[in-house]
N, CA, C and O atoms as a DFTB+ gen file, in Angstrom:
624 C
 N C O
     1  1     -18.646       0.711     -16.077
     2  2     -18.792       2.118     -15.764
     3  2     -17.402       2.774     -15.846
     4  3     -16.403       2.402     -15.230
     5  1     -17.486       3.712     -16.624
     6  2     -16.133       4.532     -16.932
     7  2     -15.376       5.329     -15.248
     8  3     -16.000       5.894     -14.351
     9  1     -14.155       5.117     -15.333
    10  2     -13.883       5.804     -14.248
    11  2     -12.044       6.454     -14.692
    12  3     -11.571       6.304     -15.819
    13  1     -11.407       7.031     -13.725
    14  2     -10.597       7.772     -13.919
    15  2      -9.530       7.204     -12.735
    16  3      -9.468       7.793     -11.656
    17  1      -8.719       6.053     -13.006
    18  2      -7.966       5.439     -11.885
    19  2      -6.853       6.709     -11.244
    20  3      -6.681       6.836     -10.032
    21  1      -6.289       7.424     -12.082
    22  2      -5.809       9.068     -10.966
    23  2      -5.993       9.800      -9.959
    24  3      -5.227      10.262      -9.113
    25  1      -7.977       9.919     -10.266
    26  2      -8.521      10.955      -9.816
    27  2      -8.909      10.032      -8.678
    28  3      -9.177      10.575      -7.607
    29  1      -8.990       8.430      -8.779
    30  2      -9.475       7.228      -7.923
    31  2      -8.010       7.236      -6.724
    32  3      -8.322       7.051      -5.548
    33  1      -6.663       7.420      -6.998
    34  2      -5.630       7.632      -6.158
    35  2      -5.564       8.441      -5.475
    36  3      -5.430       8.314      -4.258
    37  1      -5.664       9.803      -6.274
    38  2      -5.981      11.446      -5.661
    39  2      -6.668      10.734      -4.775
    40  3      -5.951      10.250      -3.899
    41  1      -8.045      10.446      -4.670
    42  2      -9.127      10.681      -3.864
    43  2      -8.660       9.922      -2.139
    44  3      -8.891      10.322      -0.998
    45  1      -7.845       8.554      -2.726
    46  2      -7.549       7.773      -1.827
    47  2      -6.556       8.129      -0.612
    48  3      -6.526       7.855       0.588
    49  1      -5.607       9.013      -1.668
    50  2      -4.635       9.464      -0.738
    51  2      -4.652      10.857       0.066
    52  3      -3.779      11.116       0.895
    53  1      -5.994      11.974      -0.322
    54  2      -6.589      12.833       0.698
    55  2      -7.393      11.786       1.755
    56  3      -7.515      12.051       2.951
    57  1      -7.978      10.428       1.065
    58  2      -8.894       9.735       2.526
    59  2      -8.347       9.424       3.509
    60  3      -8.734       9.524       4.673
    61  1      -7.064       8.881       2.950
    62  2      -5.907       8.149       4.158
    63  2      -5.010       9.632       4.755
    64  3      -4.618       9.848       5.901
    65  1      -4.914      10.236       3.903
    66  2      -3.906      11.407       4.854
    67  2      -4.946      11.833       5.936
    68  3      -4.567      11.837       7.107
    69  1      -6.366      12.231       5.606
    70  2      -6.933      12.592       6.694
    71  2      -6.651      11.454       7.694
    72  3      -5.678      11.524       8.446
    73  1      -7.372      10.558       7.706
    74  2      -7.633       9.194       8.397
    75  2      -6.211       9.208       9.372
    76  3      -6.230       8.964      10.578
    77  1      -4.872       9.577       8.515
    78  2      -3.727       9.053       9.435
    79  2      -3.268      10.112      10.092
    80  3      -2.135       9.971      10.552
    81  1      -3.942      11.412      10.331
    82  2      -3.509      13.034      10.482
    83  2      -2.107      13.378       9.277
    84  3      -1.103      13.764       9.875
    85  1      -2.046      13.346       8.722
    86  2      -1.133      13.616       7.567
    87  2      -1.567      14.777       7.015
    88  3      -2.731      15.122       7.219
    89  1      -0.701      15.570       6.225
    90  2      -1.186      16.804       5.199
    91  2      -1.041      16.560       4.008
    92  3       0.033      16.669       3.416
    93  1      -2.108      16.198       3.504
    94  2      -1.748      16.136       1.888
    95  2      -1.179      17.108       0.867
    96  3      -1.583      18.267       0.782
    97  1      -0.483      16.732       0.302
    98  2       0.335      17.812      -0.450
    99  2       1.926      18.403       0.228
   100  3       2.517      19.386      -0.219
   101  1       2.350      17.661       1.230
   102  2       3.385      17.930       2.064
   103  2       3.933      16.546       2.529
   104  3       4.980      16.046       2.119
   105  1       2.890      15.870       3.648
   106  2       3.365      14.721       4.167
   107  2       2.931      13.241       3.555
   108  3       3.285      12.226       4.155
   109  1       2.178      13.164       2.380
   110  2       1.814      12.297       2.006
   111  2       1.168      13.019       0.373
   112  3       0.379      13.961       0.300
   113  1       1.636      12.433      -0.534
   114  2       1.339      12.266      -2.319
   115  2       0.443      11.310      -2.996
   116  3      -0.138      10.293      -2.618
   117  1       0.511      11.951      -4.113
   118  2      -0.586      10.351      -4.926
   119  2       0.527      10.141      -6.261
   120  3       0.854      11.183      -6.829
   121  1       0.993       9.111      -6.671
   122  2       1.786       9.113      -7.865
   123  2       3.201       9.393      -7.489
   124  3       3.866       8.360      -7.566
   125  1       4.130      10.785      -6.981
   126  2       4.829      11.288      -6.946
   127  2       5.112      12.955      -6.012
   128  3       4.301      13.878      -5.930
   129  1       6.139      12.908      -5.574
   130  2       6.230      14.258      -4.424
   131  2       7.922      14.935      -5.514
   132  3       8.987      14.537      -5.985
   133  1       7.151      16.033      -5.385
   134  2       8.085      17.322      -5.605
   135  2       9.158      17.446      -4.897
   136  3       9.358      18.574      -4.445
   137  1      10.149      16.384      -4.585
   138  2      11.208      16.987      -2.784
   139  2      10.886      18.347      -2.605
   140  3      10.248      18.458      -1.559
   141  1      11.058      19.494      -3.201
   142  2      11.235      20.611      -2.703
   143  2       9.864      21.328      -2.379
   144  3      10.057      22.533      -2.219
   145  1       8.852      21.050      -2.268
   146  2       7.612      20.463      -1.847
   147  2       7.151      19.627      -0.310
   148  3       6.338      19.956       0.554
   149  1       8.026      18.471      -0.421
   150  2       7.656      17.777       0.750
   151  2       8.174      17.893       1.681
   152  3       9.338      18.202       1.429
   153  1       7.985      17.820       2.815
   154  2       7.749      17.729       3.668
   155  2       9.195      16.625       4.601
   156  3       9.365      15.541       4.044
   157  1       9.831      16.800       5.473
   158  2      11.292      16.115       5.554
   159  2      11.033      14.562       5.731
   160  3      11.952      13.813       5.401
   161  1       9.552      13.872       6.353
   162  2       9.004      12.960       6.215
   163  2       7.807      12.870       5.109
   164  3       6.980      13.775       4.990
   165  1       7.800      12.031       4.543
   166  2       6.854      11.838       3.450
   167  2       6.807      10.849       2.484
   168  3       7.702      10.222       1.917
   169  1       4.944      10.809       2.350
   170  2       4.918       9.122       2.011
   171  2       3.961       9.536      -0.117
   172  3       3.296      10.493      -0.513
   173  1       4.432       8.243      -0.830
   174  2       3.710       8.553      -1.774
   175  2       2.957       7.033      -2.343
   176  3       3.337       5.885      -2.110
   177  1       2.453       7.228      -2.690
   178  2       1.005       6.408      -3.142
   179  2       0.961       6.132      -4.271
   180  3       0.590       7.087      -4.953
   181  1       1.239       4.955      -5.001
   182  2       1.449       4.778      -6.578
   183  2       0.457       3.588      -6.923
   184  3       0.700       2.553      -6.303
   185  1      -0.682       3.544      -7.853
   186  2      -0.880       2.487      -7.938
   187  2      -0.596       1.825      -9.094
   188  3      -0.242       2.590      -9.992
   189  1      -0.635       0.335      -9.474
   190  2       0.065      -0.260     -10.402
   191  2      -0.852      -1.682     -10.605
   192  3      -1.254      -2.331      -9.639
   193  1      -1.075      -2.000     -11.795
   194  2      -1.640      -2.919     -12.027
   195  2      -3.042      -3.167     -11.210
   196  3      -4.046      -2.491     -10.988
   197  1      -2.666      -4.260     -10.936
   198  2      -4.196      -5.096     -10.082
   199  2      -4.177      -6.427      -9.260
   200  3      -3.334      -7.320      -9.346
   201  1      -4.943      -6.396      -8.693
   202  2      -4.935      -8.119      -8.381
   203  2      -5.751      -8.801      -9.765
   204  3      -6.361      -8.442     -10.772
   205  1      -5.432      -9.677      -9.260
   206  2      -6.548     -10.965     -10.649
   207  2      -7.622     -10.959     -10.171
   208  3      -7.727     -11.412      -9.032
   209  1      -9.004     -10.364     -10.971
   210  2     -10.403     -10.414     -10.534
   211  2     -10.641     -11.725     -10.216
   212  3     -10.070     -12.650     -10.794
   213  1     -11.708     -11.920      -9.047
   214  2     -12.325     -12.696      -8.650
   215  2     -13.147     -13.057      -9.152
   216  3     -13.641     -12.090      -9.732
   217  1     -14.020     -14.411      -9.456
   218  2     -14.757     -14.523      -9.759
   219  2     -15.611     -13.985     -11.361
   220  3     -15.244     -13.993     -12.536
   221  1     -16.552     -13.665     -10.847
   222  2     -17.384     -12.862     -12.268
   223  2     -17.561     -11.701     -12.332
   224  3     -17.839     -11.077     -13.355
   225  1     -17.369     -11.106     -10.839
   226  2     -17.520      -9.579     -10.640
   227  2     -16.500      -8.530     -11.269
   228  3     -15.293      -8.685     -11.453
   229  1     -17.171      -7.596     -11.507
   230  2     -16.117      -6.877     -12.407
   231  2     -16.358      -5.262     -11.775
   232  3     -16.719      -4.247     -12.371
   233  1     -16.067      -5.436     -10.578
   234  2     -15.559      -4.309      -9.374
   235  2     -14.142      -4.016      -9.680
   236  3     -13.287      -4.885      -9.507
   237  1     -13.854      -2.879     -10.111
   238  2     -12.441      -1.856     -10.506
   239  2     -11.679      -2.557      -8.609
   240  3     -11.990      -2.544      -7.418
   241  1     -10.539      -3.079      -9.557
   242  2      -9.088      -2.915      -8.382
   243  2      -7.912      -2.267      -8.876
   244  3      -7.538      -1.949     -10.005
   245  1      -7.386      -2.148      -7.624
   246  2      -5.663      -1.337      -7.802
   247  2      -4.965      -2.540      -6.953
   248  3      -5.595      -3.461      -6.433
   249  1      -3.707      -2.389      -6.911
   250  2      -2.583      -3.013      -6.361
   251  2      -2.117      -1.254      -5.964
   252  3      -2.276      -0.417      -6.852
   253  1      -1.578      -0.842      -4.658
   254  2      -0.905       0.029      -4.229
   255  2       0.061       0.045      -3.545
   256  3      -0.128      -0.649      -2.546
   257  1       1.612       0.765      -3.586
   258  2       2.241       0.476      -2.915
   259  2       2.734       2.081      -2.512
   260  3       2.949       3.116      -3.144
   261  1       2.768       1.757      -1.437
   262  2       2.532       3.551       0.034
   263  2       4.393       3.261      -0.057
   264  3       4.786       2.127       0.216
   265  1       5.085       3.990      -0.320
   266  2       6.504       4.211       0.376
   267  2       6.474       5.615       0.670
   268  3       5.944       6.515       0.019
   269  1       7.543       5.711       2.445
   270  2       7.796       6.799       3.077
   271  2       9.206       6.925       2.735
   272  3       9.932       5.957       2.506
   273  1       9.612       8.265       2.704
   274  2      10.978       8.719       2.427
   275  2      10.809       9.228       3.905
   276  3       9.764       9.561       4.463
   277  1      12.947       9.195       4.740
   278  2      13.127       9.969       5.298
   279  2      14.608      10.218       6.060
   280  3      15.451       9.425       5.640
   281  1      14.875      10.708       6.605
   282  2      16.615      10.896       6.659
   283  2      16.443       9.881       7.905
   284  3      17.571       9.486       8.201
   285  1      15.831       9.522       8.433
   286  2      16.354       8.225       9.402
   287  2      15.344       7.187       9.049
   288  3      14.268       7.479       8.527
   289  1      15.715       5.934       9.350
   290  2      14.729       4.662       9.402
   291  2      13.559       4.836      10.211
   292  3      12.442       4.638       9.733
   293  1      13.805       5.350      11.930
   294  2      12.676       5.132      12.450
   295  2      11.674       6.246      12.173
   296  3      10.493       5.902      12.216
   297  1      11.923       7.439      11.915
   298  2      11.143       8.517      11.177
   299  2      10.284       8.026       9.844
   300  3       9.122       8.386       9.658
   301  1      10.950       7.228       9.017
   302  2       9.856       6.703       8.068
   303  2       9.149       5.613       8.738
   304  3       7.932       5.596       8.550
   305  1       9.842       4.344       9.767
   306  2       8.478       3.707       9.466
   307  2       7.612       3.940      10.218
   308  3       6.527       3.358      10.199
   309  1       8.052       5.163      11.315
   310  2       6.526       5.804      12.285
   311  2       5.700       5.751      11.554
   312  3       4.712       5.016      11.549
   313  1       6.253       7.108      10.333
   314  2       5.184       7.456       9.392
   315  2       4.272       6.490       8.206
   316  3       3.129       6.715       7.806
   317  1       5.031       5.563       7.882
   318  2       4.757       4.407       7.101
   319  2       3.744       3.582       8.224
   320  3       2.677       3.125       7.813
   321  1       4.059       3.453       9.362
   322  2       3.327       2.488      10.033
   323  2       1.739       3.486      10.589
   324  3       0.885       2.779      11.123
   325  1       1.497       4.569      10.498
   326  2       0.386       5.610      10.848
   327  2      -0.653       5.296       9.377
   328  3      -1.803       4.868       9.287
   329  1       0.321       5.717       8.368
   330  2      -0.410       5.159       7.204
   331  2      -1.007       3.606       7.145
   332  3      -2.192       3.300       7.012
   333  1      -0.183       2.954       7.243
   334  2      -0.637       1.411       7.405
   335  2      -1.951       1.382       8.421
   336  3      -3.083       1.075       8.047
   337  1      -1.670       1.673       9.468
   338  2      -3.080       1.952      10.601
   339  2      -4.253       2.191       9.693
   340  3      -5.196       1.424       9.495
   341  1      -4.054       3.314       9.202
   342  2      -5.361       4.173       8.386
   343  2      -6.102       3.043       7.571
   344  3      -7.329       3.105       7.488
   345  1      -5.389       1.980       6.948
   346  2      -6.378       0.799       6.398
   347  2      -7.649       0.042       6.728
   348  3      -8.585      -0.533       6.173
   349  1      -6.971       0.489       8.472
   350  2      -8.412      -0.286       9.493
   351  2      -8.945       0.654       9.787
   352  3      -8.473       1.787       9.888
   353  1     -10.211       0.227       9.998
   354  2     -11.393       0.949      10.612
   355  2     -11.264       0.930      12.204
   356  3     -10.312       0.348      12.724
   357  1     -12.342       1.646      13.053
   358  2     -12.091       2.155      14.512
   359  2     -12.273       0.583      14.802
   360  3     -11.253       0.099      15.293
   361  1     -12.890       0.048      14.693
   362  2     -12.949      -2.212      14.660
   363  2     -11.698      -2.738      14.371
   364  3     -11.616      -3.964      14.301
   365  1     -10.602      -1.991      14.168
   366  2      -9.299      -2.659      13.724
   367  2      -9.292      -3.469      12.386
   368  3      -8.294      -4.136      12.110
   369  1     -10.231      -3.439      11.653
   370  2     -10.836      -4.495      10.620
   371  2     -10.325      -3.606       9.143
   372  3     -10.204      -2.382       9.193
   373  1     -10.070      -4.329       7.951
   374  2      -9.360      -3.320       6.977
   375  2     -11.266      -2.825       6.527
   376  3     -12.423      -3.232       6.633
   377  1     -10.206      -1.374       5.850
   378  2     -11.610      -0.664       6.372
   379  2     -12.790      -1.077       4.709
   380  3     -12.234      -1.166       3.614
   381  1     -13.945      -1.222       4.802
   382  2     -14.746      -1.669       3.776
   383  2     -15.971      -0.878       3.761
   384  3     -16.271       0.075       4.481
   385  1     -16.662      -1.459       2.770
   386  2     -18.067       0.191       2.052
   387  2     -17.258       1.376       2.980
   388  3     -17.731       1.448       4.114
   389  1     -16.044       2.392       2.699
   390  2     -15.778       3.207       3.098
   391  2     -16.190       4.404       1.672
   392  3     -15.654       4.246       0.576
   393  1     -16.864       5.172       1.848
   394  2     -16.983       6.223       1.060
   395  2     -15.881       7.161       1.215
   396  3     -15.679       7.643       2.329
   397  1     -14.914       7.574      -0.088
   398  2     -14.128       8.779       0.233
   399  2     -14.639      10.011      -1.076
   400  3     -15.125       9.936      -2.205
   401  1     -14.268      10.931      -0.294
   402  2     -15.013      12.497      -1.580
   403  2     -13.823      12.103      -2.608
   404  3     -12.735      11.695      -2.201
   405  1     -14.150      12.270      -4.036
   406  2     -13.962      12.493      -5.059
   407  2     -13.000      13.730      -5.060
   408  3     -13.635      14.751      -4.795
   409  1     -11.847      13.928      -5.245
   410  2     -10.974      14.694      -5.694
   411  2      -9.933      14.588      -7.400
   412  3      -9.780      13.579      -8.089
   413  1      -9.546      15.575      -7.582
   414  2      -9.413      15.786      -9.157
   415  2      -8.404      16.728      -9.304
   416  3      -8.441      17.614      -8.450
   417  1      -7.335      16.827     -10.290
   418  2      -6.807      18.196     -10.518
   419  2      -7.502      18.878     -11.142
   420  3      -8.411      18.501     -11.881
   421  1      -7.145      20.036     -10.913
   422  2      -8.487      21.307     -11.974
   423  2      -7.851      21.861     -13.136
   424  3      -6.642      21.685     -13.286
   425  1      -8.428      22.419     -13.857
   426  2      -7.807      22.978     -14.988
   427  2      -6.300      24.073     -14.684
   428  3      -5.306      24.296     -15.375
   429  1      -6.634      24.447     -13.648
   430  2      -5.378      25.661     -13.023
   431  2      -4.208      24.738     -12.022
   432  3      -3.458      25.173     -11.149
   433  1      -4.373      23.400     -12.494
   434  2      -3.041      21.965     -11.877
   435  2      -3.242      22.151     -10.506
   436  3      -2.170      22.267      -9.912
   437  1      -4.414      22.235      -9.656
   438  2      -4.732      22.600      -8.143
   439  2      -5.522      21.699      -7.775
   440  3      -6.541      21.769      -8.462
   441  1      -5.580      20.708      -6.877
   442  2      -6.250      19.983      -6.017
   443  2      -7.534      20.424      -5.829
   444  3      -7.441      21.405      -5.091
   445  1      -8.594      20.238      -6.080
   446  2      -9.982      20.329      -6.164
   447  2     -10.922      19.100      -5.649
   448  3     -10.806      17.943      -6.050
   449  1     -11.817      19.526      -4.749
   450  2     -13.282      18.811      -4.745
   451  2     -13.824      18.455      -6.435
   452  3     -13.543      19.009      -7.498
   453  1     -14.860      17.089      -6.056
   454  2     -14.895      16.256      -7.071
   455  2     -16.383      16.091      -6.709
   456  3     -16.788      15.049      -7.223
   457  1     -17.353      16.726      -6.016
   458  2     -18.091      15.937      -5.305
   459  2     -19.465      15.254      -5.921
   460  3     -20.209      14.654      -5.144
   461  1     -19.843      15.365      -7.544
   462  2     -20.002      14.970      -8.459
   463  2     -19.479      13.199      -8.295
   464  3     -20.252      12.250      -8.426
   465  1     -18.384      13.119      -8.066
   466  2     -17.755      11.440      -8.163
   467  2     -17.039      10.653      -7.036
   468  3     -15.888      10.258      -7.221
   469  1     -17.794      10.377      -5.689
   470  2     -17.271      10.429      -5.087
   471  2     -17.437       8.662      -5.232
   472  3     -18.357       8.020      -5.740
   473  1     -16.310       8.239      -4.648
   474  2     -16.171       6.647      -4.421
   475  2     -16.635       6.004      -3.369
   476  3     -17.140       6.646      -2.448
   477  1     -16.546       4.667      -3.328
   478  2     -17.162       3.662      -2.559
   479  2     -16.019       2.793      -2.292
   480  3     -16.059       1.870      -3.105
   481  1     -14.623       2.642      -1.197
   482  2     -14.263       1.562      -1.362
   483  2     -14.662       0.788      -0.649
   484  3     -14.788       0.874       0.573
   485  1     -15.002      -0.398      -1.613
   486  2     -15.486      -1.943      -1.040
   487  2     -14.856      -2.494      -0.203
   488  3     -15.333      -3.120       0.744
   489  1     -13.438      -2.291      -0.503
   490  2     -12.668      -3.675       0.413
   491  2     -10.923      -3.456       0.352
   492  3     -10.328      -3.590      -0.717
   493  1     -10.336      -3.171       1.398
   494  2      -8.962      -3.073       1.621
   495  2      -8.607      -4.418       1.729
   496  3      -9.171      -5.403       2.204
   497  1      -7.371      -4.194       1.091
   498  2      -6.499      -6.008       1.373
   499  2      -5.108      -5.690       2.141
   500  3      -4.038      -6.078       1.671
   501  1      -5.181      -5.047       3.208
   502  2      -3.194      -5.180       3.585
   503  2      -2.656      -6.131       2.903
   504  3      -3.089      -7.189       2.446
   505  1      -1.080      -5.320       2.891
   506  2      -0.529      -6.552       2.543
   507  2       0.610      -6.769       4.095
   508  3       0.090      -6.372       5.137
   509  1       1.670      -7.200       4.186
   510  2       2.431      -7.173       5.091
   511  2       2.810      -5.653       5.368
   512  3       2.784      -4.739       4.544
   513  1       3.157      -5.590       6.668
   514  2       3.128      -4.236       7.430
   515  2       4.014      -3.728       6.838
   516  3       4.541      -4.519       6.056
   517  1       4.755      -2.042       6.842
   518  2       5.720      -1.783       6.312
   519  2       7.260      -2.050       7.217
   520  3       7.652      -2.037       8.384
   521  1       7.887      -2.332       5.602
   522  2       9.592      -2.789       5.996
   523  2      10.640      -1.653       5.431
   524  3      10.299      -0.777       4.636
   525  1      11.299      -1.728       5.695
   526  2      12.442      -0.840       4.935
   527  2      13.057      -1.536       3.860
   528  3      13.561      -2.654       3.969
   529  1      13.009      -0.867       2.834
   530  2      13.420      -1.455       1.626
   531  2      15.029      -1.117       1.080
   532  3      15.599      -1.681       0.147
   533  1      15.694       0.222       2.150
   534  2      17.065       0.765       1.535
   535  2      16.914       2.060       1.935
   536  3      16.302       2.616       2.847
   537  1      18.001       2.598       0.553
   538  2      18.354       4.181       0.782
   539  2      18.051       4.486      -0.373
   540  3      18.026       3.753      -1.361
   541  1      17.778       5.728      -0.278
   542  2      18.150       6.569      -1.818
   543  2      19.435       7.201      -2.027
   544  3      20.279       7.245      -1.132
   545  1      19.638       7.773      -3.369
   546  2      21.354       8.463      -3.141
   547  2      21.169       9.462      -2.861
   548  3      21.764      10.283      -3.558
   549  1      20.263      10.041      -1.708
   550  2      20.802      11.108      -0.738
   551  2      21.112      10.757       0.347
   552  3      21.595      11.545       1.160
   553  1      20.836       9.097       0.685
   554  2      20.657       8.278       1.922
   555  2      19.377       8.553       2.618
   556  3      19.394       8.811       3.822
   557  1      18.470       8.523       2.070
   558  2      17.636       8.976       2.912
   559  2      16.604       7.458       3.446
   560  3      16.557       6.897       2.351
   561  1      16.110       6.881       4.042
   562  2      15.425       5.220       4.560
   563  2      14.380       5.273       3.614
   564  3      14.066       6.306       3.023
   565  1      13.957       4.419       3.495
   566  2      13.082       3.961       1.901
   567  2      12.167       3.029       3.036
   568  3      12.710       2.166       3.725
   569  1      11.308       3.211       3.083
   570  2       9.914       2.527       3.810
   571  2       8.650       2.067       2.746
   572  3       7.958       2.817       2.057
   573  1       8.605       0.897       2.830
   574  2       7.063       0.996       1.988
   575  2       6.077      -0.218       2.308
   576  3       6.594      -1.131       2.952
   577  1       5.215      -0.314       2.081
   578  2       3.830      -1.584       2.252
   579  2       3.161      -1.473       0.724
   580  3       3.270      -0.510      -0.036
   581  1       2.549      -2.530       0.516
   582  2       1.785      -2.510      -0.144
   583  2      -0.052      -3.260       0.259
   584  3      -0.322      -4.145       1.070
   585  1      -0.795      -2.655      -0.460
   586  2      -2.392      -3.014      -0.506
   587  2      -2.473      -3.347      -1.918
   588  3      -1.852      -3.127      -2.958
   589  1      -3.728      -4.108      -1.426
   590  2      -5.110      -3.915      -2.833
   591  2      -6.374      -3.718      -2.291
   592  3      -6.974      -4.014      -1.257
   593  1      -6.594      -3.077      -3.404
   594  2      -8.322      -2.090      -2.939
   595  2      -9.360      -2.643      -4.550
   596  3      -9.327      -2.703      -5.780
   597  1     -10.022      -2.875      -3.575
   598  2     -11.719      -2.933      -4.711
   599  2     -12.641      -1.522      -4.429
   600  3     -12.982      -0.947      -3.395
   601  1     -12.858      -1.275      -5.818
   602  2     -13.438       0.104      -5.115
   603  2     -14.306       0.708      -6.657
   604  3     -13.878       0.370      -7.760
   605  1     -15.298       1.438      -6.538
   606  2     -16.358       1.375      -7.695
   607  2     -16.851       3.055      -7.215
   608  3     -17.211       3.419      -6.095
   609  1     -16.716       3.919      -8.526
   610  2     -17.708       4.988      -8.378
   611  2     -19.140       4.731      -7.213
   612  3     -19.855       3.731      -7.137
   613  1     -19.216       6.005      -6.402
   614  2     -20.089       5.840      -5.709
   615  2     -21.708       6.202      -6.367
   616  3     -21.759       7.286      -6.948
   617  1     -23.088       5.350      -6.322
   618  2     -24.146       5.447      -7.109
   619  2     -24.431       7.018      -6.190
   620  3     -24.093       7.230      -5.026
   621  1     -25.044       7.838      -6.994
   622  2     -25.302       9.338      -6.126
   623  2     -27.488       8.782      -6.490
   624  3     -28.388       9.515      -6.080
């Protein structure tokens, strides 16, 4: 089944900004943040490759890795560690059959409802909690975690 792994990030990273109280489009990105745009804490969402399918099933995965930017260490990994939370469900359990709405850019480059395609993720994988990875050359603390997610257009 054809799908759109972008519009599959978009979607992920409005589910988790809600989930972690975050504002999307300020305190948390999908792909990449505008600095002059974000927000003085702020996390972005890139996904990359995959894990190695399991088995015979041929359920769409990502490999994701969440890094927070921010002018101090403990300011990112609050925020890095709120995001990390958002993986589990109110069971503390990583969260699974989670439905998130379908989001998309629109023809006018604006964040839009999708609700035509909304997803199903199957199955979160934490990976280790977030660490600090450095600075950038503004100095600013470099925070990040990584996941993998199984996750399949939702059947309407």
């Amino acid at each position: 089944m054809p799908y759109s792994l972008a519009n599959f990030n978009l979607s992920l990273a409005a589910a988790l900004a809600a989930a972690a109280g975050m504002a999307m489009g300020s305190e948390l990105w999908a792909n990449q943040a505008p600095e002059a745009d974000a927000a003085a804490v702020y996390s972005v969402l890139r996904v990359y490759g995959g894990p190695v399918p399991e088995g015979l099933l041929r359920v769409p995965a990502a490999s994701v890795q969440a890094m927070t930017t921010a002018k101090s260490a403990a300011a990112a990994l609050d925020a890095a560690n709120r995001l990390y939370d958002a993986l589990y469900d109110a069971e503390n359990l990583p969260r699974h059959h989670w439905v998130i709405a379908g989001i998309l850019i629109g023809g006018d480059g604006a964040i839009a409802a999708d609700p035509d395609n909304d997803w199903e993720v199957r199955l979160v994988i934490p990976g280790a909690p977030p660490g600090q990875i450095g600075v950038d050359a503004r100095g600013f603390a470099q925070v990040v975690f990584n996941f993998d997610i199984r996750f399949q257009p939702k059947e309407i």
